[in-house]
Backbone as a printed PyTorch tensor [residue, N CA C, xyz], in Angstrom:
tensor([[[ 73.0650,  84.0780,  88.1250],
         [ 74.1490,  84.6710,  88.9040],
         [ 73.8010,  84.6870,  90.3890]],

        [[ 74.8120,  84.2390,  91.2170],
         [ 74.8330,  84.2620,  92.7600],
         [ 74.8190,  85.8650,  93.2030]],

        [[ 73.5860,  86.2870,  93.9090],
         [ 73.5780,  88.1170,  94.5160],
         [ 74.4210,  88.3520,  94.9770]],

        [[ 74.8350,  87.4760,  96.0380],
         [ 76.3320,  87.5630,  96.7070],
         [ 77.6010,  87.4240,  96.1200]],

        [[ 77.4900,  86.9280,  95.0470],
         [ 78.9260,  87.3470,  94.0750],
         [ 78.9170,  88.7970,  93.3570]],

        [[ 77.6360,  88.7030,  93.0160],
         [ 77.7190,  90.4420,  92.4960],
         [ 77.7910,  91.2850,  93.1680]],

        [[ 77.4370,  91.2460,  94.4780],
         [ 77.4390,  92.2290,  95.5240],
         [ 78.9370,  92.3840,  95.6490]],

        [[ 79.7360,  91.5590,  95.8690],
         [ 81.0340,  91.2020,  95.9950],
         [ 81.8540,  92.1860,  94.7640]],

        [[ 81.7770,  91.5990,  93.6790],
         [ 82.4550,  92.2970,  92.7420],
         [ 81.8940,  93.9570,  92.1880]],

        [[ 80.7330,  93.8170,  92.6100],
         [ 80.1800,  95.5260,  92.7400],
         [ 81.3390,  96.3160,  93.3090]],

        [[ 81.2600,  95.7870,  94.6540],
         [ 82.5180,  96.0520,  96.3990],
         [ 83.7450,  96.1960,  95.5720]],

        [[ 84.3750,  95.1100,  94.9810],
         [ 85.6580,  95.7740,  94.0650],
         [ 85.6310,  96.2970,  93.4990]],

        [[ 84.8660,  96.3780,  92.5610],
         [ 84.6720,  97.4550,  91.7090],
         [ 84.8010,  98.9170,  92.0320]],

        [[ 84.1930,  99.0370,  93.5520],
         [ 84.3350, 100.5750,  94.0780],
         [ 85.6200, 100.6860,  94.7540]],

        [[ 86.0440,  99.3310,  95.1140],
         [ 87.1960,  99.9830,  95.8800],
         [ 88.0430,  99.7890,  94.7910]],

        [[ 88.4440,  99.8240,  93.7630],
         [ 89.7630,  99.3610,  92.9480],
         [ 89.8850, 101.1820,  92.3980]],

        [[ 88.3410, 101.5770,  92.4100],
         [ 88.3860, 102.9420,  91.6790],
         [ 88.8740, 104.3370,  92.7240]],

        [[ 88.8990, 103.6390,  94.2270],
         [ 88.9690, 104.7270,  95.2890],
         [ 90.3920, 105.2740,  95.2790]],

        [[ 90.7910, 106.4340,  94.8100],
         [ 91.7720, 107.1770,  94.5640],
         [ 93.1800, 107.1000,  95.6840]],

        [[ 92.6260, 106.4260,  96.9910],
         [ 94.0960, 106.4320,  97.5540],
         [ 93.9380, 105.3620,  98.4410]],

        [[ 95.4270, 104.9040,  98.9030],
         [ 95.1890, 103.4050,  99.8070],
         [ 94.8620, 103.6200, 100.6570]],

        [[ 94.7180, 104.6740, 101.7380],
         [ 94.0450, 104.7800, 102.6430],
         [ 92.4430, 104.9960, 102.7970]],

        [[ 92.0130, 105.1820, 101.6540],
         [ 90.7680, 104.7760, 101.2220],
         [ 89.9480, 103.4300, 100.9610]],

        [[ 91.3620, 102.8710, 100.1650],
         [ 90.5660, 101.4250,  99.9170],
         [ 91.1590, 101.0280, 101.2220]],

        [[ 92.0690, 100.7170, 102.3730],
         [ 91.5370, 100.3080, 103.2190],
         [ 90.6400, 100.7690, 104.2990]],

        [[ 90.5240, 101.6640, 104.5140],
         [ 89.1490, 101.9170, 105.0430],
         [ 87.6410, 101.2730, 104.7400]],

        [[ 88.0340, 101.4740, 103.0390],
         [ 86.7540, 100.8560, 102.5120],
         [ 86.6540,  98.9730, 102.8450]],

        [[ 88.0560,  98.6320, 102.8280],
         [ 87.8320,  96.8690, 103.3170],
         [ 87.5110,  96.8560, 104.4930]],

        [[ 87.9930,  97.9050, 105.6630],
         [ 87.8440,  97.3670, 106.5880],
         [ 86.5440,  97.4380, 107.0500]],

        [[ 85.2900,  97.9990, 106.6700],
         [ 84.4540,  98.3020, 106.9240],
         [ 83.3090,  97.4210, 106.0120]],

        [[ 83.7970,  96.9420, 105.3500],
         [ 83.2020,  95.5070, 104.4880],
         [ 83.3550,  94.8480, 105.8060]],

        [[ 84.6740,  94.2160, 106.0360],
         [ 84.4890,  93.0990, 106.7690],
         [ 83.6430,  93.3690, 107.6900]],

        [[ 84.0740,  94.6410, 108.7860],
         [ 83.2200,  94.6590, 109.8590],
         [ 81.3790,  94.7470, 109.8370]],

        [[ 81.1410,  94.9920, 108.6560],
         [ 79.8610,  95.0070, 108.6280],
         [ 79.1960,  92.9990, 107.8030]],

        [[ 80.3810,  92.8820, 107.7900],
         [ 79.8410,  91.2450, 106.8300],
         [ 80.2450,  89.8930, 106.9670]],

        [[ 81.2220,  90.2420, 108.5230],
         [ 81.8660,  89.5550, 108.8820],
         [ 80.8480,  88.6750, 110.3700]],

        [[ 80.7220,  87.4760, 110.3110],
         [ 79.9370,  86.9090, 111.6340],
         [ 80.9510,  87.2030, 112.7840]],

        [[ 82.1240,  87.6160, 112.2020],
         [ 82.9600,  87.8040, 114.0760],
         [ 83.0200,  89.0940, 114.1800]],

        [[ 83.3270,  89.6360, 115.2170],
         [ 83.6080,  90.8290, 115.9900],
         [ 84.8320,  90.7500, 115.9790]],

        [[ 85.5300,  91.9820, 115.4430],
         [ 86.9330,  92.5440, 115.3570],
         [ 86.9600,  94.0870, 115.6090]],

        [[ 88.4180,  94.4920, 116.5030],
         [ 88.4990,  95.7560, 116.4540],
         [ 89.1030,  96.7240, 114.8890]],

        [[ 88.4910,  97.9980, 115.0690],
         [ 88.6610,  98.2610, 113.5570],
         [ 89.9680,  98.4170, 113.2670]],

        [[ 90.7970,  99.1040, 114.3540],
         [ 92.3400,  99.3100, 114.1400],
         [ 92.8320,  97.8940, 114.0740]],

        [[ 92.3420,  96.9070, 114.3500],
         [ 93.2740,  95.3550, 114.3780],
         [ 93.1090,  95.0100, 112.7270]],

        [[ 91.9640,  95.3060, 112.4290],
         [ 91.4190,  94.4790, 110.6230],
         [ 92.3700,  95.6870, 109.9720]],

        [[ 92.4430,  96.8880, 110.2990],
         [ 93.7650,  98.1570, 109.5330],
         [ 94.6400,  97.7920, 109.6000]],

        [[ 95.6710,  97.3130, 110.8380],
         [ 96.8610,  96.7220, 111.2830],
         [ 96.9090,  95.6880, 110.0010]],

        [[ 96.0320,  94.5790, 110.0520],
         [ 95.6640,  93.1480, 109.1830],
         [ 96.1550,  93.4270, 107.8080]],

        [[ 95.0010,  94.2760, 107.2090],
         [ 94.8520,  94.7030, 106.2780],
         [ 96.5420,  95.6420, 105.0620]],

        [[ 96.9510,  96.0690, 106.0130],
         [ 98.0880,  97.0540, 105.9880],
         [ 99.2570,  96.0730, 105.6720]],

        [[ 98.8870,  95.3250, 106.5270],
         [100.1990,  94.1260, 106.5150],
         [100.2620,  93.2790, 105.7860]],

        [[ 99.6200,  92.5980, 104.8130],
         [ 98.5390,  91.6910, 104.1000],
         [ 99.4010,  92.2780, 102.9340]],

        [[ 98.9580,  93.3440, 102.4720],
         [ 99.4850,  94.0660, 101.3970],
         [100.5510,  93.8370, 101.7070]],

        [[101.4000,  94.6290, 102.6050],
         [102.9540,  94.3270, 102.3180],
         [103.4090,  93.5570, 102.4110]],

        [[102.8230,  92.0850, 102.7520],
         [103.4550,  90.7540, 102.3280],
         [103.1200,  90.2660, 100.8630]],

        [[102.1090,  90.9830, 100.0550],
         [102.0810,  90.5740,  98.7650],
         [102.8640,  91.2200,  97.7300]],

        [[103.3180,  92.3790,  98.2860],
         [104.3200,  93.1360,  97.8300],
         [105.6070,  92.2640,  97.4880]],

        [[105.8020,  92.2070,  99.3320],
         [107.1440,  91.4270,  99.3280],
         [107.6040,  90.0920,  98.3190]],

        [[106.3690,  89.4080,  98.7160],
         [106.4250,  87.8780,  97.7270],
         [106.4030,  88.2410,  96.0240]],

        [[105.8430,  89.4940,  95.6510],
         [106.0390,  89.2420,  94.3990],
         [106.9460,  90.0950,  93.9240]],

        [[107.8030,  90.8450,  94.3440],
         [109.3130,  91.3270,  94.2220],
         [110.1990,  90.7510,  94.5520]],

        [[110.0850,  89.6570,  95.4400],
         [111.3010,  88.8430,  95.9350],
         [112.3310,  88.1070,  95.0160]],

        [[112.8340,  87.8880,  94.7800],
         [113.9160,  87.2320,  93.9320],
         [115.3400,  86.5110,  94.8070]],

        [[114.9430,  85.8410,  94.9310],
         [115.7660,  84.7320,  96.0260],
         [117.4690,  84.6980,  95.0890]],

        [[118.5480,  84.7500,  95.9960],
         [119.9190,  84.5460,  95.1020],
         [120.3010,  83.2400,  95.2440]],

        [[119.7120,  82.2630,  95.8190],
         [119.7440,  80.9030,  95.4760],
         [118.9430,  80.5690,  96.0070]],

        [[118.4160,  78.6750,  95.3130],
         [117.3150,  77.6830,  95.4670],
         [117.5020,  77.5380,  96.8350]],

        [[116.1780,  77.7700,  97.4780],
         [116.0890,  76.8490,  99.2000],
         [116.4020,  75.4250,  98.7450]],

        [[117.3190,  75.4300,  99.9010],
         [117.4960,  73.9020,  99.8010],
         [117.1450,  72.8460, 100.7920]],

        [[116.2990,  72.0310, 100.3790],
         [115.3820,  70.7730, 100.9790],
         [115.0790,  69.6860, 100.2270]],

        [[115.1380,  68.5460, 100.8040],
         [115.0940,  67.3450, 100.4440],
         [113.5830,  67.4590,  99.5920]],

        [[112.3970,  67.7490,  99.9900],
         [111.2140,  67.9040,  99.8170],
         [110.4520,  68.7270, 100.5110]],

        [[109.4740,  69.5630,  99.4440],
         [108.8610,  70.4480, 100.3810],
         [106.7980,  70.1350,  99.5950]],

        [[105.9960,  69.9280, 100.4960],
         [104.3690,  69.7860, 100.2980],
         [103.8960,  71.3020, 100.0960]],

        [[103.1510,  70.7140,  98.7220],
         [102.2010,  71.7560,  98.9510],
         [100.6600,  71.3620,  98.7020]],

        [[100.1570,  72.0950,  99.6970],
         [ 98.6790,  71.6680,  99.8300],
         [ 98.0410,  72.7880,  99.2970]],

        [[ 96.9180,  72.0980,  98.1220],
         [ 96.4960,  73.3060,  97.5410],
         [ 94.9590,  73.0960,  97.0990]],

        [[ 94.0640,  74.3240,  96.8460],
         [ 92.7540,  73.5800,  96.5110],
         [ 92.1080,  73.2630,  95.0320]],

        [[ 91.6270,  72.4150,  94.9500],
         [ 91.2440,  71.9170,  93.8000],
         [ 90.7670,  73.1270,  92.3920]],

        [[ 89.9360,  73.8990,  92.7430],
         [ 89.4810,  74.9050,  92.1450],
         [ 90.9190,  75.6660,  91.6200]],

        [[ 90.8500,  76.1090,  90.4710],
         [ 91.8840,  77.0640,  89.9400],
         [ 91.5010,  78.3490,  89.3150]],

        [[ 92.5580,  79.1850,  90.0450],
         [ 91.6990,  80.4640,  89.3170],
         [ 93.1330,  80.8630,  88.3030]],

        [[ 92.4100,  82.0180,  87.4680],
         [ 93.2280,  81.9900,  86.4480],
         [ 94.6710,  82.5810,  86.5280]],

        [[ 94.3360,  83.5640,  88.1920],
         [ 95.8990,  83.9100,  88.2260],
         [ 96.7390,  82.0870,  88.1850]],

        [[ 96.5790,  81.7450,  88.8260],
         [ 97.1660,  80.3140,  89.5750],
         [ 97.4480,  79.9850,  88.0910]],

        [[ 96.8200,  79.5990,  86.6240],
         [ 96.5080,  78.9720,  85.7190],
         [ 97.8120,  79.9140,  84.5740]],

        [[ 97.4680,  81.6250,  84.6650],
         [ 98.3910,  82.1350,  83.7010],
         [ 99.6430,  82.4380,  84.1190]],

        [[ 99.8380,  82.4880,  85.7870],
         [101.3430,  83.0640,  85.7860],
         [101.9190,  82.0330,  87.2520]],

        [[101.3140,  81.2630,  87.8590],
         [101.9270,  80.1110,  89.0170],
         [102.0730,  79.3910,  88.4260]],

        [[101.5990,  78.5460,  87.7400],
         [101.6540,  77.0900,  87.2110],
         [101.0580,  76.3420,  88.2990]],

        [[101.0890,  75.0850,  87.9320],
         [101.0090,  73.9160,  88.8390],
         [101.3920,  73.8190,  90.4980]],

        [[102.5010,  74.4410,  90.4980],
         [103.3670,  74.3400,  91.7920],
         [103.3090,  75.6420,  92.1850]],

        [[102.5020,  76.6500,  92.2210],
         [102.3640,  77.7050,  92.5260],
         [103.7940,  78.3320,  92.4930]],

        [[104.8090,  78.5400,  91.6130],
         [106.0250,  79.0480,  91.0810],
         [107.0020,  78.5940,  92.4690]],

        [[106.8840,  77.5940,  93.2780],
         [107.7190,  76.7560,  94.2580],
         [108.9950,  76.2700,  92.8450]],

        [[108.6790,  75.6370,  92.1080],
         [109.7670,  75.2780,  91.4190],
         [111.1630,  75.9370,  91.0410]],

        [[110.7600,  77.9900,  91.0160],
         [111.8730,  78.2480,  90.3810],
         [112.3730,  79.2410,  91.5900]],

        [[112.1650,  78.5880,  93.3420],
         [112.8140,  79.0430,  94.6270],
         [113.2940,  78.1970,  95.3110]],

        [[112.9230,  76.3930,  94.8770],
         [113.6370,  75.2130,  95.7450],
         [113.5540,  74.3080,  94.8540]],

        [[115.2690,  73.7340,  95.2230],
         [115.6010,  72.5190,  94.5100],
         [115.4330,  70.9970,  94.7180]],

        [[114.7920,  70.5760,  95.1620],
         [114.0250,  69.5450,  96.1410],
         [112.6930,  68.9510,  94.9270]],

        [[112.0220,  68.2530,  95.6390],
         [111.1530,  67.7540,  95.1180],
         [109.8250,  67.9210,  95.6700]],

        [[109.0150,  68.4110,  94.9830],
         [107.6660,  69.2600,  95.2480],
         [106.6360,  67.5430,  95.3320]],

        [[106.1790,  67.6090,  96.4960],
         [104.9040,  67.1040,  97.0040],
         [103.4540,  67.9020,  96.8280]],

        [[102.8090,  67.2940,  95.4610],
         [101.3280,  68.7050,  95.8180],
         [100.3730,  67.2710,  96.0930]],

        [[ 99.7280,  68.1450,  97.3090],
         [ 98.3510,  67.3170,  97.7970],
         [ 96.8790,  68.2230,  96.9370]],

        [[ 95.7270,  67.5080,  96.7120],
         [ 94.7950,  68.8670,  96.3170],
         [ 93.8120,  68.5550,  97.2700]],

        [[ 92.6340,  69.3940,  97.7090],
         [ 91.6130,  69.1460,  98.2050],
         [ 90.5930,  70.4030,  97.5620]],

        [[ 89.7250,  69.4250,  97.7530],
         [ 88.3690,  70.2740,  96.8690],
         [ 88.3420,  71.6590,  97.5340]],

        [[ 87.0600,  72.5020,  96.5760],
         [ 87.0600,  73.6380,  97.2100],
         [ 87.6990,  74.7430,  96.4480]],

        [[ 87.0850,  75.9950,  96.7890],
         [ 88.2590,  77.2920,  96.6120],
         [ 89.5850,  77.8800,  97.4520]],

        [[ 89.7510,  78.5950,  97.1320],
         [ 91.0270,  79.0040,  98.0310],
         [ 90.4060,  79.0690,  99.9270]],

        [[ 89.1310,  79.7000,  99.4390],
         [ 89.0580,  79.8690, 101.0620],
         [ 87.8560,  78.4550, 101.7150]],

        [[ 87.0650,  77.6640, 100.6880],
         [ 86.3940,  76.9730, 101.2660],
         [ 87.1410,  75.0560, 101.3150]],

        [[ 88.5750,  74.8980, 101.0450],
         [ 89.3470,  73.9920, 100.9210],
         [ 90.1770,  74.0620, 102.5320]],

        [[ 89.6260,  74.9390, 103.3670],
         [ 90.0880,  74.8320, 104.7430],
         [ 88.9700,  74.6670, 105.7140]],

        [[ 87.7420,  74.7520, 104.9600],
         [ 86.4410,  74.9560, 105.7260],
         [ 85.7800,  72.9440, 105.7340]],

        [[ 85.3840,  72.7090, 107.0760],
         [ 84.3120,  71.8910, 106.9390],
         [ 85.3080,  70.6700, 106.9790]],

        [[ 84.1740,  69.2160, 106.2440],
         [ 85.7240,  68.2350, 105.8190],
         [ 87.0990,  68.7710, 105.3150]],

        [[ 87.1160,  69.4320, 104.0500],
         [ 87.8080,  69.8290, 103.0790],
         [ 88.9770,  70.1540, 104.6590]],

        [[ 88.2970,  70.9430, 105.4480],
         [ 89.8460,  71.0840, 106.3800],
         [ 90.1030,  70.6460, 107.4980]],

        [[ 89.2680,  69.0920, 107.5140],
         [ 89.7030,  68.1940, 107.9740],
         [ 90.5310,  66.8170, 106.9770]],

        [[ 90.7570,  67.0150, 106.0380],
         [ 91.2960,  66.4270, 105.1480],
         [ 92.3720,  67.6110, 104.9890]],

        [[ 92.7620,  68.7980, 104.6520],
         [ 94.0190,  69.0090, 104.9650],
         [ 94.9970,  69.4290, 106.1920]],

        [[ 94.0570,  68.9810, 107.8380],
         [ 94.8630,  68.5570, 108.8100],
         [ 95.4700,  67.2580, 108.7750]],

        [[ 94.5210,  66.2810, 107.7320],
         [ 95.1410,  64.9780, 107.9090],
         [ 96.0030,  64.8580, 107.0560]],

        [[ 96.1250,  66.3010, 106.1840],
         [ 97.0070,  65.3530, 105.2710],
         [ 99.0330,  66.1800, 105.4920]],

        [[ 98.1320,  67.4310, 106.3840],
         [ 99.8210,  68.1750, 107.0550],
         [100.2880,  67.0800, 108.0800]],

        [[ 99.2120,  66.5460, 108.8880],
         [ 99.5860,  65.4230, 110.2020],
         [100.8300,  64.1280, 109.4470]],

        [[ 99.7300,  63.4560, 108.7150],
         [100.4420,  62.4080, 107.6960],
         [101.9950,  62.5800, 107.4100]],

        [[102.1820,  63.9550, 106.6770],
         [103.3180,  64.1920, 106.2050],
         [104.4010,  64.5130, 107.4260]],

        [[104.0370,  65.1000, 108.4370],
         [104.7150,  65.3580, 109.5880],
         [105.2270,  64.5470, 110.2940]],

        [[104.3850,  63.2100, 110.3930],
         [104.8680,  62.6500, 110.8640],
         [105.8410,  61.2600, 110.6450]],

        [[105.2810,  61.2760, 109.4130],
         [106.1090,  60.6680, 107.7840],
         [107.4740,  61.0550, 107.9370]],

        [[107.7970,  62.7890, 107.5940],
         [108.9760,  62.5960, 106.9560],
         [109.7160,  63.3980, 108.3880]],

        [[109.4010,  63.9640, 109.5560],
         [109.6690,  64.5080, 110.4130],
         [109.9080,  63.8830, 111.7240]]])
C-alpha cells in the first residue's frame, strides 16, 4: 500500500465523520493549505471549497426539460475509471441523456487529476486545439 493513499483516506475518513459542513470544510481547507506546494489565502480555498459543493449539488439535481441541442459535442476524458464513472455515468459520463448530437470521447491516460498533468496534458491541449479548429 502507497502511505500517501492511506494518509489520504485516513483524511476522509475523519472528515466524512465531522458532524457539520462547516467543519468538514474547515477540515479541507486546512489539508490543502498544509499539503498543498502553492500558497493560497484561507478564505479564497473556503470561498473554493463552498462553491465546489454547490456545483455538485447543482449537476446532480439538475434535470434539463429538453436535449441541448448540437451537432456534436467532445468529451475528453481519462483513461483510468473509477467506479462511480463505471456504476452510475457510463461511458459518456451521462452526456447522452442531456444532448442530442453525437458524442466525440477522446481518452488520455492517467487519473482524473494526473490526465491533465505532464504529457498526458499536453496531449489533451492537442487534442481540444485539433477539435477547435476542425469543427470551429
Amino acid at each position: 500500500n502507497n502511505p500517501t493513499n492511506k494518509s489520504i483516506l485516513q483524511n476522509n475518513d475523519e472528515h466524512v465523520r465531522m458532524p457539520t459542513y462547516e467543519q468538514r470544510v474547515k477540515f479541507a481547507v486546512n489539508q490543502l493549505l498544509n499539503k498543498s506546494q502553492f500558497q493560497f489565502e484561507p478564505i479564497d480555498l473556503e470561498m473554493a471549497a463552498r462553491s465546489f459543493v454547490k456545483k455538485l449539488f447543482m449537476s446532480y439535481k439538475y434535470q434539463p426539460k429538453q436535449l441541448v441541442r448540437l451537432n456534436e459535442i467532445l468529451l475528453v476524458k481519462s483513461g483510468q475509471r473509477s467506479n462511480l464513472v463505471q456504476t452510475s455515468l457510463g461511458e459518456d459520463y451521462g452526456l447522452g441523456q442531456v444532448f442530442n448530437g453525437k458524442i466525440k470521447i477522446q481518452v488520455v491516460d492517467g487519473d482524473h487529476r494526473s490526465f491533465l498533468e505532464g504529457n498526458n496534458g499536453f496531449q489533451v491541449a492537442s487534442i481540444l486545439n485539433e477539435y477547435l479548429l476542425c469543427c470551429f
